[in-house]
C-alpha positions in Angstrom: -2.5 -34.5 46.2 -0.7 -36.7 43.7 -2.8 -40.0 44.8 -0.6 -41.9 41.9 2.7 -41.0 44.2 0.6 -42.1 47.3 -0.2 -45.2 46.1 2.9 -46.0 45.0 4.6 -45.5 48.0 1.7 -47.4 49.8 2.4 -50.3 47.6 6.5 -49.9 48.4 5.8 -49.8 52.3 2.9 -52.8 51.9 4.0 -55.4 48.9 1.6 -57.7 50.1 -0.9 -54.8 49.1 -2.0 -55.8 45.8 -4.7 -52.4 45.4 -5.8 -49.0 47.6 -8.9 -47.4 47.6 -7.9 -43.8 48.9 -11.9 -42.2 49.3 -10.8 -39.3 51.4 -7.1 -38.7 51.6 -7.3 -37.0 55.0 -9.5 -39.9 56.2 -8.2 -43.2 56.7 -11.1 -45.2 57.8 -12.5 -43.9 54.5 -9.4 -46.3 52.4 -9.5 -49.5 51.6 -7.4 -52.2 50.5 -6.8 -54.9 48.2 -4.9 -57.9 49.9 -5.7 -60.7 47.8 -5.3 -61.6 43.9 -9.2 -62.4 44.1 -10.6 -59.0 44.0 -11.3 -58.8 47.7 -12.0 -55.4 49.5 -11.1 -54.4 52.8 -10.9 -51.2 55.3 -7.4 -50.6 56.2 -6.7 -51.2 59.5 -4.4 -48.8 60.6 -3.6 -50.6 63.4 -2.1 -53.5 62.3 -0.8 -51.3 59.2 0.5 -48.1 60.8 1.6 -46.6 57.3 0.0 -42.8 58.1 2.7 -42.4 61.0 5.3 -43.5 58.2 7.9 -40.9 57.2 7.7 -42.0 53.8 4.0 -41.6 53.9 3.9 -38.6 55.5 6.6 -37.2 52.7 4.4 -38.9 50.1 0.7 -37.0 51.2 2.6 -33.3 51.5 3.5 -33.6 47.9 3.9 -31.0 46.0 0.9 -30.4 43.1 2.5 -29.0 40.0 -0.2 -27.9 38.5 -0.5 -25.5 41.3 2.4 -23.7 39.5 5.4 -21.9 41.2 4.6 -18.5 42.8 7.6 -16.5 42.0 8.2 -12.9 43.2 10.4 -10.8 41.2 11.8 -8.0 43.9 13.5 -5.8 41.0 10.2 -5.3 39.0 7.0 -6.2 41.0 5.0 -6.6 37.7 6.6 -9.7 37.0 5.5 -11.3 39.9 2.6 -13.9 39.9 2.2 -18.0 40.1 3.3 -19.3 36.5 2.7 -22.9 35.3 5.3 -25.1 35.2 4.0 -28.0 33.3 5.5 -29.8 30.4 4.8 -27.6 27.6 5.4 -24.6 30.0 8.7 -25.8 30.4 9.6 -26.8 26.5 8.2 -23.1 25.8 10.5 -21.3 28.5 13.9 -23.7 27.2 13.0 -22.7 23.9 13.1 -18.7 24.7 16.2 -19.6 27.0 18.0 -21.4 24.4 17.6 -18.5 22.2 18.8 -15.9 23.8 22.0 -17.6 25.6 23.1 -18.4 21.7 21.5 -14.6 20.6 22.1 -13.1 23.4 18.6 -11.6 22.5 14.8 -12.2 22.7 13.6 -14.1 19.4 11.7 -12.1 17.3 13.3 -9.0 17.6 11.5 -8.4 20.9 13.5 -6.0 23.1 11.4 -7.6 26.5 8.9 -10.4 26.3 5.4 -10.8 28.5 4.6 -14.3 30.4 1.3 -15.8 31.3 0.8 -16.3 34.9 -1.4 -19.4 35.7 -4.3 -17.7 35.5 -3.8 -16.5 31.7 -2.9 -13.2 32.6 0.3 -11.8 30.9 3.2 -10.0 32.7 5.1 -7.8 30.5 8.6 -6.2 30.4 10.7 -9.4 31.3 14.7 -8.5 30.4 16.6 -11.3 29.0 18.6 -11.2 32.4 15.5 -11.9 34.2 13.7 -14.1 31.9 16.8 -16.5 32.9 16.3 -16.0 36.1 13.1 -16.8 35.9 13.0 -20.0 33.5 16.1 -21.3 35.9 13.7 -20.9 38.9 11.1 -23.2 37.3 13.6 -25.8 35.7 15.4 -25.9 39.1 11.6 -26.7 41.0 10.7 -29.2 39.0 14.1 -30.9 39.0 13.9 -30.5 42.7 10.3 -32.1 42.7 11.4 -35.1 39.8 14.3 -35.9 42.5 12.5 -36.1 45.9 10.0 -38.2 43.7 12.9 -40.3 43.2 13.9 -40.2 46.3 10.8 -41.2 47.6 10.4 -44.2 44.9 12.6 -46.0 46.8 11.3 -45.8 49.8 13.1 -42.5 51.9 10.9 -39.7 53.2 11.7 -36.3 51.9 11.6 -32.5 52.1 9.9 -30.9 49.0 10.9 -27.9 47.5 9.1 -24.7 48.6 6.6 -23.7 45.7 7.0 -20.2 46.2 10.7 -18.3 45.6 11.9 -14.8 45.3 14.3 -13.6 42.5 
């Protein structure tokens, strides 16, 4: 759970909210809140502040965790298939390779296929230069897809997140 993302959506929905205290996410008598410049503490009273039925908040506590990765099954060759990491230098690594061989229109290194680590560290070998596109698309087009429903929710409109698994 991105607890940054909840709180800023808790803050959108609640401006007189100056803090929250989230202690479990999937209990709210266990948050608290900050309603006051003076450093005061209170339980939040779901009552009067009915923010877990919210859309918005609902959208907000289903977000996706990216550094869950992207499961991604690869139907043409199973071997390629695992969950693969799709954080920042992930990302800069796979439009590097990608970059390379739409100008090449081969891998660097005078590789004829290229092996990927999974999440997990393990590698996955014999990836084609057709579907090592596919597959650095698939993980450029999630995490736009997650950047733009965080956007999206930013300004105060539930949303539906990308599915973290795919098939290519």
């Amino acid at each position: 759970m991105d607890l940054a993302l909840v709180h800023s959506v808790l803050a959108a929905l609640c401006p007189p909210i100056y803090g929250v205290s989230v202690g479990n996410p999937s209990d709210l008598t266990a948050w608290e809140i900050l309603r006051d410049g003076a450093g005061t503490w209170m339980p939040l009273d779901t009552t009067a502040l009915p923010v877990a039925e919210s859309p918005v908040m609902t959208s907000a506590l289903s977000a996706p965790d990216l550094t869950q990765g992207l499961s991604i099954t690869f139907t043409a060759n199973s071997a390629l298939s695992g969950t693969y990491p799709v954080d920042p230098t992930t990302q800069q690594n796979l439009a590097s390779v990608s970059i390379y061989i739409t100008v090449n229109s081969k891998f660097p290194a005078g590789q004829t296929t290229i092996s990927w680590q999974d999440i997990n560290g393990n590698p996955h070998s014999g990836f084609t230069t057709s579907q090592f596109q596919a597959f650095a698309s698939a993980i450029a087009d999630y995490v736009a897809a997650v950047d733009l429903a965080r956007g999206v929710l930013g300004i105060g409109n539930p949303v539906n997140w990308p599915s973290a698994s795919i098939t290519i």
